[in-house]
PDB file of the backbone (N, CA, C, O) and the ligand in Angstrom, with CONECT records:
HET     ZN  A 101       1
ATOM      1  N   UNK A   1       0.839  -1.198   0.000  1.00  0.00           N
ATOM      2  CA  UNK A   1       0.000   0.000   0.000  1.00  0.00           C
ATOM      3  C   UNK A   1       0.878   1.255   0.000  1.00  0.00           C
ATOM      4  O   UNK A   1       1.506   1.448   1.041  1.00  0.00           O
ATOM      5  N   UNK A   2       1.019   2.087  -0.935  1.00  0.00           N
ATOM      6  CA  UNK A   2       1.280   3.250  -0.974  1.00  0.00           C
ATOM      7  C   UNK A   2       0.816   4.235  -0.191  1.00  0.00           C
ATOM      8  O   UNK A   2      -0.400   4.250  -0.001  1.00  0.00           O
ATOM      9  N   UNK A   3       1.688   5.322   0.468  1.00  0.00           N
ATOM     10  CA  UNK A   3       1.365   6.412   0.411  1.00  0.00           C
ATOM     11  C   UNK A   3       0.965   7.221   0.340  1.00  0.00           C
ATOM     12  O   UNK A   3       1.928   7.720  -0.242  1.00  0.00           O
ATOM     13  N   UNK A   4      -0.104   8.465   0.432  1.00  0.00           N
ATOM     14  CA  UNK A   4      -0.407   9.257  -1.017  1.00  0.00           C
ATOM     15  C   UNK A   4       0.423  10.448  -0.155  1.00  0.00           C
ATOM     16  O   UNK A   4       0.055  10.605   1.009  1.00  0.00           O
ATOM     17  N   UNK A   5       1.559  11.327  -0.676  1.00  0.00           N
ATOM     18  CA  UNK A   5       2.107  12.271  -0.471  1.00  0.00           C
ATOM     19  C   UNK A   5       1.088  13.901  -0.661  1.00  0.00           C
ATOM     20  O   UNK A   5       0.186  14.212  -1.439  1.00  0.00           O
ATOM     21  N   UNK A   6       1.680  14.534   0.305  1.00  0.00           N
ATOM     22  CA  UNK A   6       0.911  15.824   0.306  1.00  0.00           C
ATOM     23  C   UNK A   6      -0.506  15.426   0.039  1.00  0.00           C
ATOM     24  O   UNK A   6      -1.306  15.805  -0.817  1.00  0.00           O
ATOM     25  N   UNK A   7      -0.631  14.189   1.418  1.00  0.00           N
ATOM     26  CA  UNK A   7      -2.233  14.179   1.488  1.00  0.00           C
ATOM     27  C   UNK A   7      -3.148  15.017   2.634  1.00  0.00           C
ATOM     28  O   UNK A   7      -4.179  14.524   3.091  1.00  0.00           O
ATOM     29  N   UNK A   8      -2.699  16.198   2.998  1.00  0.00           N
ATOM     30  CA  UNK A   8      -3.123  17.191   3.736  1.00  0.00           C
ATOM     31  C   UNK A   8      -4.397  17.465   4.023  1.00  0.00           C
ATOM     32  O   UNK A   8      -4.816  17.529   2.868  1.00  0.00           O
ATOM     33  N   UNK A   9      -5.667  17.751   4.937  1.00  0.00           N
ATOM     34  CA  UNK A   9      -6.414  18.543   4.872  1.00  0.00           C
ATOM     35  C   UNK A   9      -6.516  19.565   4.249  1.00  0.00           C
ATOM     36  O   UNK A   9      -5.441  19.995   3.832  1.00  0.00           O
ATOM     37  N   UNK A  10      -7.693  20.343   3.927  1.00  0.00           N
ATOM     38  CA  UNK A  10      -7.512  21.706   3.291  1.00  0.00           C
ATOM     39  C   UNK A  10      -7.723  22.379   4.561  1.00  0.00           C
ATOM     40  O   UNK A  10      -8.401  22.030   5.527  1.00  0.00           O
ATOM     41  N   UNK A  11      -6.845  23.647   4.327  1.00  0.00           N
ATOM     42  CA  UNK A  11      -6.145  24.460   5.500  1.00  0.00           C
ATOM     43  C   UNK A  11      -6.731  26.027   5.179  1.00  0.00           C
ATOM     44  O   UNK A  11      -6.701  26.603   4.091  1.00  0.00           O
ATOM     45  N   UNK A  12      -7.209  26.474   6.313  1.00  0.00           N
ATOM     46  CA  UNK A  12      -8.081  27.509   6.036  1.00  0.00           C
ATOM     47  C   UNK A  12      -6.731  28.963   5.038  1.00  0.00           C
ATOM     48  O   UNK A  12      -6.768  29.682   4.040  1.00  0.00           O
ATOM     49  N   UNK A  13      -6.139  28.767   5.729  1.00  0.00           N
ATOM     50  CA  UNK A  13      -5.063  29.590   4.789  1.00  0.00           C
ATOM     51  C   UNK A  13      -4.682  29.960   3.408  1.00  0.00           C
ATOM     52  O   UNK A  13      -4.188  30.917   2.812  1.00  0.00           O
ATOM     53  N   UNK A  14      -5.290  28.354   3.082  1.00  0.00           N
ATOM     54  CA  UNK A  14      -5.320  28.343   1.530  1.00  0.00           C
ATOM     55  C   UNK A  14      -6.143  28.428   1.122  1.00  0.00           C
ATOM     56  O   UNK A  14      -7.018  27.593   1.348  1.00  0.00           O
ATOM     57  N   UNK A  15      -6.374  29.594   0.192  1.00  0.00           N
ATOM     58  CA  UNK A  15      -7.919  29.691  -0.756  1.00  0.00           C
ATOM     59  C   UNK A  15      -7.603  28.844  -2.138  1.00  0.00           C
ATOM     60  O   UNK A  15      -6.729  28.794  -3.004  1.00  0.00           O
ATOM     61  N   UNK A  16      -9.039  28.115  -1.760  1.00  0.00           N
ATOM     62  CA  UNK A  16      -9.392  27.646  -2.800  1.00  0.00           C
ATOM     63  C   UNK A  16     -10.088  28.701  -3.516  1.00  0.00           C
ATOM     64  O   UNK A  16     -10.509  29.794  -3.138  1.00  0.00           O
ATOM     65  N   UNK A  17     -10.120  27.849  -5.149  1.00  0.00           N
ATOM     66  CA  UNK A  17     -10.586  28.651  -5.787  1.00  0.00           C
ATOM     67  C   UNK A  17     -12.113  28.993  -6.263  1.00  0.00           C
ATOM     68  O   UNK A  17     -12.635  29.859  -6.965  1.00  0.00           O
ATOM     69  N   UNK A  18     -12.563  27.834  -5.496  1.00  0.00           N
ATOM     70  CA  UNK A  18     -14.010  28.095  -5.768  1.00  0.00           C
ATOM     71  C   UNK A  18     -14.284  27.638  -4.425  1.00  0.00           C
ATOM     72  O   UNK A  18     -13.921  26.587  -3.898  1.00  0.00           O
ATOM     73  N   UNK A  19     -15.314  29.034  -3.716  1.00  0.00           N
ATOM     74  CA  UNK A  19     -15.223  29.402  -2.824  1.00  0.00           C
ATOM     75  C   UNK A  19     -17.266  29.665  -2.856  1.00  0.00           C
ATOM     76  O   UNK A  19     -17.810  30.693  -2.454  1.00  0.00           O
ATOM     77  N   UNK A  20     -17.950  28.537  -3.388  1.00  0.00           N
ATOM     78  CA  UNK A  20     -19.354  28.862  -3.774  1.00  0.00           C
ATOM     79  C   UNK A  20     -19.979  28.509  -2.641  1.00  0.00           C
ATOM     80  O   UNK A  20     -21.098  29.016  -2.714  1.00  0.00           O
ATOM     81  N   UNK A  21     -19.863  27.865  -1.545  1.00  0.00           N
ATOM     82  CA  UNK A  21     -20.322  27.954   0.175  1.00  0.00           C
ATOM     83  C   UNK A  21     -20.441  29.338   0.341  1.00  0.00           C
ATOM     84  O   UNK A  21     -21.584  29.671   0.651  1.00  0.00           O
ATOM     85  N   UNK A  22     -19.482  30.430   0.218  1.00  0.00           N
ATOM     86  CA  UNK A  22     -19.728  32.011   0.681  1.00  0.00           C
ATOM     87  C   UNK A  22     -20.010  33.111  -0.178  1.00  0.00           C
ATOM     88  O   UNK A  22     -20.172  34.281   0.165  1.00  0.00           O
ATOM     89  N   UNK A  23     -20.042  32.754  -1.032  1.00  0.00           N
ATOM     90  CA  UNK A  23     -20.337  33.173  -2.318  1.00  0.00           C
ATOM     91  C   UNK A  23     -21.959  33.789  -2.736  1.00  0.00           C
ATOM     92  O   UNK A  23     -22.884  32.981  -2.649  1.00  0.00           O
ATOM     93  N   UNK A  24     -22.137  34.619  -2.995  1.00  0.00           N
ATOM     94  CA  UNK A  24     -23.705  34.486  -3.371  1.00  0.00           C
ATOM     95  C   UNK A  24     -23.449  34.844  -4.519  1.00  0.00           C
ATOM     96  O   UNK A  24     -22.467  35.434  -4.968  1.00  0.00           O
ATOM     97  N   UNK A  25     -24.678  34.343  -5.160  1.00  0.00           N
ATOM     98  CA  UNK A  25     -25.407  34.035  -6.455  1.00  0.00           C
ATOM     99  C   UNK A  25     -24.683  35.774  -6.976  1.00  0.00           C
ATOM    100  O   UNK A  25     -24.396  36.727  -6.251  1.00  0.00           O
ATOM    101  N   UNK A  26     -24.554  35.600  -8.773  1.00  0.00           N
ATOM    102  CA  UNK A  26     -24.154  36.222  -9.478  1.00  0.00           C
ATOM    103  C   UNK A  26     -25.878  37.458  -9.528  1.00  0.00           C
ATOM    104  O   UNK A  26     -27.074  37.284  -9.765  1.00  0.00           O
ATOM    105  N   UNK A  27     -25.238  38.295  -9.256  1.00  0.00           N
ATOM    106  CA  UNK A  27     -26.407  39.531  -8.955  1.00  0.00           C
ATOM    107  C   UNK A  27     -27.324  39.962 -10.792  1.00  0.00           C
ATOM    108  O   UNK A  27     -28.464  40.353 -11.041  1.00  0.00           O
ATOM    109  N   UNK A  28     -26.221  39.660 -11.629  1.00  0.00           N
ATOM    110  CA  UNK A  28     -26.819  39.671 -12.769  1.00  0.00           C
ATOM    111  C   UNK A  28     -27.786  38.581 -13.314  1.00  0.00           C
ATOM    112  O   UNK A  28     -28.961  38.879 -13.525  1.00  0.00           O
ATOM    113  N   UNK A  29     -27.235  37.098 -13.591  1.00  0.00           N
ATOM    114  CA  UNK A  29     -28.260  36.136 -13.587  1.00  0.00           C
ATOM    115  C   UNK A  29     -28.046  34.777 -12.638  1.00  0.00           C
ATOM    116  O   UNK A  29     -27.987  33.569 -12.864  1.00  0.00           O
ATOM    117  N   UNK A  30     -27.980  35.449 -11.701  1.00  0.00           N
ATOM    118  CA  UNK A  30     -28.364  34.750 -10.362  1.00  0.00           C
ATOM    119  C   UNK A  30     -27.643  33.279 -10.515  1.00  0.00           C
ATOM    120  O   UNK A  30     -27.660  32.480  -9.579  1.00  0.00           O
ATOM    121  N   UNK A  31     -27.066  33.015 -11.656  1.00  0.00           N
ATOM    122  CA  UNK A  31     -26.249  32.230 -11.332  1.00  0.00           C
ATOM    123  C   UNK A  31     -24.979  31.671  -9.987  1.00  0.00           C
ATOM    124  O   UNK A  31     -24.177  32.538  -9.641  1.00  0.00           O
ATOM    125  N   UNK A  32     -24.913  30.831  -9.584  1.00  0.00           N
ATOM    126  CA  UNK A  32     -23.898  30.428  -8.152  1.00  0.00           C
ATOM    127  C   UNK A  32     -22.940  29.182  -8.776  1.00  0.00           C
ATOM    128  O   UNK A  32     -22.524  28.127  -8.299  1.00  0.00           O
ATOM    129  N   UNK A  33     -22.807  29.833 -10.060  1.00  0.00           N
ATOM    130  CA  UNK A  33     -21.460  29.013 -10.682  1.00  0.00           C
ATOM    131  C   UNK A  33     -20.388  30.213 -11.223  1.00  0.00           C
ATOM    132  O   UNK A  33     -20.312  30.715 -12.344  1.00  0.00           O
ATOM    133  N   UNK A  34     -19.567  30.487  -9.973  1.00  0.00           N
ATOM    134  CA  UNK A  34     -18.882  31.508  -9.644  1.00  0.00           C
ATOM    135  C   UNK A  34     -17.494  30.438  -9.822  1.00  0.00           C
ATOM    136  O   UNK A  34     -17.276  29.227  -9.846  1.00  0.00           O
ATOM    137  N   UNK A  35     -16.483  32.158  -9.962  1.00  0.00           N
ATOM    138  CA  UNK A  35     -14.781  31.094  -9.682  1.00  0.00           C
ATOM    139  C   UNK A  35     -14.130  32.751  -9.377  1.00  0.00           C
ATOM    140  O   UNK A  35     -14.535  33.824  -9.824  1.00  0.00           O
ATOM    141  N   UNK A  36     -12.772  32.409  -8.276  1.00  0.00           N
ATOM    142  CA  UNK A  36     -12.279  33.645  -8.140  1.00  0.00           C
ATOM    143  C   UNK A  36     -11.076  33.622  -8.904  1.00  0.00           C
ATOM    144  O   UNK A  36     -10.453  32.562  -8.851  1.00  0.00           O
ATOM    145  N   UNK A  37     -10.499  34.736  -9.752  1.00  0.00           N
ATOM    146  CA  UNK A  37      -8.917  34.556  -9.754  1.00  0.00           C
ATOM    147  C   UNK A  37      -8.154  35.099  -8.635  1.00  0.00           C
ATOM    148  O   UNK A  37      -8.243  36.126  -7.962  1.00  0.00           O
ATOM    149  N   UNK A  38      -7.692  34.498  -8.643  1.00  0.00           N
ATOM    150  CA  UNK A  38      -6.567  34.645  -7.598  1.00  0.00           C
ATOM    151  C   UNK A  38      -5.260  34.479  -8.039  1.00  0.00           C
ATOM    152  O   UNK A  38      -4.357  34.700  -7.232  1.00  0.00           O
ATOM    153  N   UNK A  39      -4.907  34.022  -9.527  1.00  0.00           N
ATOM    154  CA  UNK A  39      -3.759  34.053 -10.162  1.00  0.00           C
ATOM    155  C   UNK A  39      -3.099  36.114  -9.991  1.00  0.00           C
ATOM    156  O   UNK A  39      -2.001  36.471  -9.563  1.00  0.00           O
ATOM    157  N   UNK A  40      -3.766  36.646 -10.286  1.00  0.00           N
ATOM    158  CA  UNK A  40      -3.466  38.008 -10.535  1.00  0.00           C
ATOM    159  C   UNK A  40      -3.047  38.438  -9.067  1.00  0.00           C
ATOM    160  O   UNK A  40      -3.393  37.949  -7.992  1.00  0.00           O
ATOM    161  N   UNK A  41      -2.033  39.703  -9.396  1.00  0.00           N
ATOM    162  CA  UNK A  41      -2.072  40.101  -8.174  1.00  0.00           C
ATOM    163  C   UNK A  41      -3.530  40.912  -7.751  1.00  0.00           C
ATOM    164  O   UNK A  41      -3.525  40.957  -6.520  1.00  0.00           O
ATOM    165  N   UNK A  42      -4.426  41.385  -8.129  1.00  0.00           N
ATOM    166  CA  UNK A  42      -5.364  41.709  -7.849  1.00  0.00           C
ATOM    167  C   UNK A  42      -6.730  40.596  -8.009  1.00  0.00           C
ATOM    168  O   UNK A  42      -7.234  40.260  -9.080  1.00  0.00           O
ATOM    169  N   UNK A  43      -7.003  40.306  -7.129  1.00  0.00           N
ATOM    170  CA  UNK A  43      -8.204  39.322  -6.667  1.00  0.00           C
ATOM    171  C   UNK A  43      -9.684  39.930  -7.330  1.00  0.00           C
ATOM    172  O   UNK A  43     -10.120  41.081  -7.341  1.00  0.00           O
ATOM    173  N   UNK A  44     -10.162  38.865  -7.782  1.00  0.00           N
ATOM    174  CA  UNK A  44     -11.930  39.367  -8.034  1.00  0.00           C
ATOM    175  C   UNK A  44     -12.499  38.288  -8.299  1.00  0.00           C
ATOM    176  O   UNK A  44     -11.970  37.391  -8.956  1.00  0.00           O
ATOM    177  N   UNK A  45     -14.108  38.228  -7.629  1.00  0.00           N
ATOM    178  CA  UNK A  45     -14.845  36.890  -8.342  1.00  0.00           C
ATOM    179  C   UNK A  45     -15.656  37.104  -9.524  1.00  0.00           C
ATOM    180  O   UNK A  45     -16.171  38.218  -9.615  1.00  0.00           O
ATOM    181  N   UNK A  46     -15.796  36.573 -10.109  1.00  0.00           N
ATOM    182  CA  UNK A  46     -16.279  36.048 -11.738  1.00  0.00           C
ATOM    183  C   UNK A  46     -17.568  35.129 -12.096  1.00  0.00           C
ATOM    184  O   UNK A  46     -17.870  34.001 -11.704  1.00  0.00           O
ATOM    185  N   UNK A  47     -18.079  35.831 -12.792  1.00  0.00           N
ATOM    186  CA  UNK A  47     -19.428  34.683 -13.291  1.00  0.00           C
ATOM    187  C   UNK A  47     -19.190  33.804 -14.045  1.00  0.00           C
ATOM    188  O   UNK A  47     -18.814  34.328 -15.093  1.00  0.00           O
ATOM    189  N   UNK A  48     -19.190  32.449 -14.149  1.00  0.00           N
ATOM    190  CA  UNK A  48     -18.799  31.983 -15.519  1.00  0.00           C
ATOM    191  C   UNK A  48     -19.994  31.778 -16.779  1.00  0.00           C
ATOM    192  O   UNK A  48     -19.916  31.398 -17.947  1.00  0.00           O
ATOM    193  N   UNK A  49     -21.198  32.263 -15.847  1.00  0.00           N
ATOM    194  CA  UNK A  49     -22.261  32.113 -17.070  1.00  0.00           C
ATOM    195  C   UNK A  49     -22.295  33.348 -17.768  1.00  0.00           C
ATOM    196  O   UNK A  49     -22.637  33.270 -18.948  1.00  0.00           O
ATOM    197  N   UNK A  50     -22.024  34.464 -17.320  1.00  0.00           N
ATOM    198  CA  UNK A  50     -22.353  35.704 -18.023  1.00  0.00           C
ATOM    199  C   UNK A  50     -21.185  36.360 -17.755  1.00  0.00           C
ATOM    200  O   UNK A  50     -21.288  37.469 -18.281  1.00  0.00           O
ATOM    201  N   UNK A  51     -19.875  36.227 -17.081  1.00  0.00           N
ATOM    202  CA  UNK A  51     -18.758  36.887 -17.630  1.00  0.00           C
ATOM    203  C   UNK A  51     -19.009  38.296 -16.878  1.00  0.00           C
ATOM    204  O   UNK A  51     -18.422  39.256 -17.376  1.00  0.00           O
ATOM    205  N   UNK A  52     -19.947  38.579 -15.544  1.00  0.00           N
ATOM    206  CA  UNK A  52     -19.765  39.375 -15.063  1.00  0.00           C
ATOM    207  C   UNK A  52     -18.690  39.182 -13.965  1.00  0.00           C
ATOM    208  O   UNK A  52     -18.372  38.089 -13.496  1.00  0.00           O
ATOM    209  N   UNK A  53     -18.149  40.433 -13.598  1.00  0.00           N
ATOM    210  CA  UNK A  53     -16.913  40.690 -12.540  1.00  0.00           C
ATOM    211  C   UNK A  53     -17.264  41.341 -11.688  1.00  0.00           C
ATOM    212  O   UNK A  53     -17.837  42.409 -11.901  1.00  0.00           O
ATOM    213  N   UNK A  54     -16.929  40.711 -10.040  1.00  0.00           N
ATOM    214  CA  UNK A  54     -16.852  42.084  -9.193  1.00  0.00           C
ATOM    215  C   UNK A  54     -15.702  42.950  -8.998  1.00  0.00           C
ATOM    216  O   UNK A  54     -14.921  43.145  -9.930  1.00  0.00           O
ATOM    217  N   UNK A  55     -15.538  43.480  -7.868  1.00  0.00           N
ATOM    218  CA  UNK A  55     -14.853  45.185  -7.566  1.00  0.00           C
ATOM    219  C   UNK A  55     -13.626  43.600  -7.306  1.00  0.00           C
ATOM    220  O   UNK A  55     -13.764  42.396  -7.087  1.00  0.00           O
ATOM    221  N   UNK A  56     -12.555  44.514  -7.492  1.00  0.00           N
ATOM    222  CA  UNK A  56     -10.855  43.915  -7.052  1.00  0.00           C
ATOM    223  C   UNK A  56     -10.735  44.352  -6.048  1.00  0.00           C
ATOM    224  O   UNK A  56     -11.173  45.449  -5.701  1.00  0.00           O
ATOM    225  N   UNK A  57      -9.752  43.130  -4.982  1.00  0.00           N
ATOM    226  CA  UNK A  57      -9.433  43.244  -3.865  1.00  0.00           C
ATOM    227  C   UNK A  57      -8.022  42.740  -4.090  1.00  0.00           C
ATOM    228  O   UNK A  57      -7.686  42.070  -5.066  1.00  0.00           O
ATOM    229  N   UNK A  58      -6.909  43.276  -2.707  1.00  0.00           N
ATOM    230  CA  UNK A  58      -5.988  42.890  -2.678  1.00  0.00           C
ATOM    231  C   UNK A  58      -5.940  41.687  -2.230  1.00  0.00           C
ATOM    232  O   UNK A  58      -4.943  41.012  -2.487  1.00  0.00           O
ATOM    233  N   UNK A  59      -6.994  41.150  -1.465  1.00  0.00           N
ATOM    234  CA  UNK A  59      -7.128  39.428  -1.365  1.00  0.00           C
ATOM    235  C   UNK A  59      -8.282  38.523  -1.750  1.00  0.00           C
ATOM    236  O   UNK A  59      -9.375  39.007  -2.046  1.00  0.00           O
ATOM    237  N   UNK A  60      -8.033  37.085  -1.750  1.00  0.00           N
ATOM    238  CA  UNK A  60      -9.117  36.581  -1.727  1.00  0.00           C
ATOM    239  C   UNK A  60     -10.748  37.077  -0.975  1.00  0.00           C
ATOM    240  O   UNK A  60     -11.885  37.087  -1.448  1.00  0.00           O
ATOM    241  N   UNK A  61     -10.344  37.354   0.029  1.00  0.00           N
ATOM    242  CA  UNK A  61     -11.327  37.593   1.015  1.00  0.00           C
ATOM    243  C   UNK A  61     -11.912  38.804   1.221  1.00  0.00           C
ATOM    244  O   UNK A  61     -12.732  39.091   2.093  1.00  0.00           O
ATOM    245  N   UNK A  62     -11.424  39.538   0.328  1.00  0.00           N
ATOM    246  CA  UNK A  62     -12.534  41.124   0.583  1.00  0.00           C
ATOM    247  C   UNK A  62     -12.835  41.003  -0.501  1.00  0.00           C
ATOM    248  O   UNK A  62     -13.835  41.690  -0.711  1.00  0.00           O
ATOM    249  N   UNK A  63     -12.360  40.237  -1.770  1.00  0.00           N
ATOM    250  CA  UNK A  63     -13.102  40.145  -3.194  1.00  0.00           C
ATOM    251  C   UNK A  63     -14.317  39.617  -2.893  1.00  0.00           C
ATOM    252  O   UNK A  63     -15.338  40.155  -3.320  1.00  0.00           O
ATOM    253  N   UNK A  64     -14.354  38.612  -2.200  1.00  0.00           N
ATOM    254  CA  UNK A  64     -15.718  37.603  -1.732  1.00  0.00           C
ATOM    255  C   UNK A  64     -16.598  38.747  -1.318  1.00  0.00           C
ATOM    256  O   UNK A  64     -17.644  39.075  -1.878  1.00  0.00           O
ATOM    257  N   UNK A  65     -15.864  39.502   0.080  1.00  0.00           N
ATOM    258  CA  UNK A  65     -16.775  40.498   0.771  1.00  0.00           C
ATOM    259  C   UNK A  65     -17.366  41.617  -0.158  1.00  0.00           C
ATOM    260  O   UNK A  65     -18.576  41.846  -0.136  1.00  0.00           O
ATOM    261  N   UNK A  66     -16.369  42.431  -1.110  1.00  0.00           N
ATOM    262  CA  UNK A  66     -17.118  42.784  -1.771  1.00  0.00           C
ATOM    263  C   UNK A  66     -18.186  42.056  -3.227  1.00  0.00           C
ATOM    264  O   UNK A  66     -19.321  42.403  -3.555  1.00  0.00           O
ATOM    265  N   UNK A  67     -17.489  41.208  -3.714  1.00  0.00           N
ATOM    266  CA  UNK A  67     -18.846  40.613  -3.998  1.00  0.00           C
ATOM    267  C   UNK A  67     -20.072  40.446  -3.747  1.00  0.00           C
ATOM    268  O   UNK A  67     -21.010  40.673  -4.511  1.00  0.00           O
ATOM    269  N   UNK A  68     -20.128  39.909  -2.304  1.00  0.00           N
ATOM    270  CA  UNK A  68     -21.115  39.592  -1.667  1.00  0.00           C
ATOM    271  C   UNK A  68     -21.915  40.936  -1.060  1.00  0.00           C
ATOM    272  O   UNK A  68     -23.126  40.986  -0.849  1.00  0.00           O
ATOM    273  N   UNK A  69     -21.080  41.865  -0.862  1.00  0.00           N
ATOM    274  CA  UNK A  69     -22.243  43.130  -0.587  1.00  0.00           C
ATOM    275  C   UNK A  69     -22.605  43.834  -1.852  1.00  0.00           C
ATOM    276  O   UNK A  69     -23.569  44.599  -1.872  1.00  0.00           O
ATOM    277  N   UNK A  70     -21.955  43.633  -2.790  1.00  0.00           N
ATOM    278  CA  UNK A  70     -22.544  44.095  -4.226  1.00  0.00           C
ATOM    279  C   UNK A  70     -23.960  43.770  -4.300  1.00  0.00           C
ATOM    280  O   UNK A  70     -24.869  44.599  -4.334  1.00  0.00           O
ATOM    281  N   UNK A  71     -24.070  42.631  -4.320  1.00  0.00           N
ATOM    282  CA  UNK A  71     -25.676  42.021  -4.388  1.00  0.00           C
ATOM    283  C   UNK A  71     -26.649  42.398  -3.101  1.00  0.00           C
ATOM    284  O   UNK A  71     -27.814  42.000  -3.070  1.00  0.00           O
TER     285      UNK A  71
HETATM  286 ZN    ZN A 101     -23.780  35.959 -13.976  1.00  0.00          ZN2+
END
């Protein structure tokens, strides 16, 4: 029986990238098939049905927040 290496819990530290537990629904068509980038240095979440964007944050977590008070 093997191993499985870097079999870790997920660790609140690390954002994942789809983050649709805190997330609310896309304010345009209410879609909740959301994704954040987080590649950029500037953070924002994303609709993937309609390609709307919210406000940029310097982190994961105020992109969410402002997302989420957008709506
Ligand atoms: Zn949308």
């Amino acid at each position: 029986m093997a191993r499985t290496v870097g079999d870790k819990p997920p660790s609140e530290s690390t954002p994942t990238i789809l983050l649709s537990g805190s997330l609310r629904p896309c304010p345009f068509c209410a879609s909740s098939d959301l994704w954040i980038s987080s590649d950029l240095e500037t953070k924002f979440v994303a609709c993937k049905k309609c390609a709307a964007f919210g406000p940029t944050a310097p982190t994961v977590t105020l992109a969410t927040e402002r997302w989420n008070k957008r709506s």
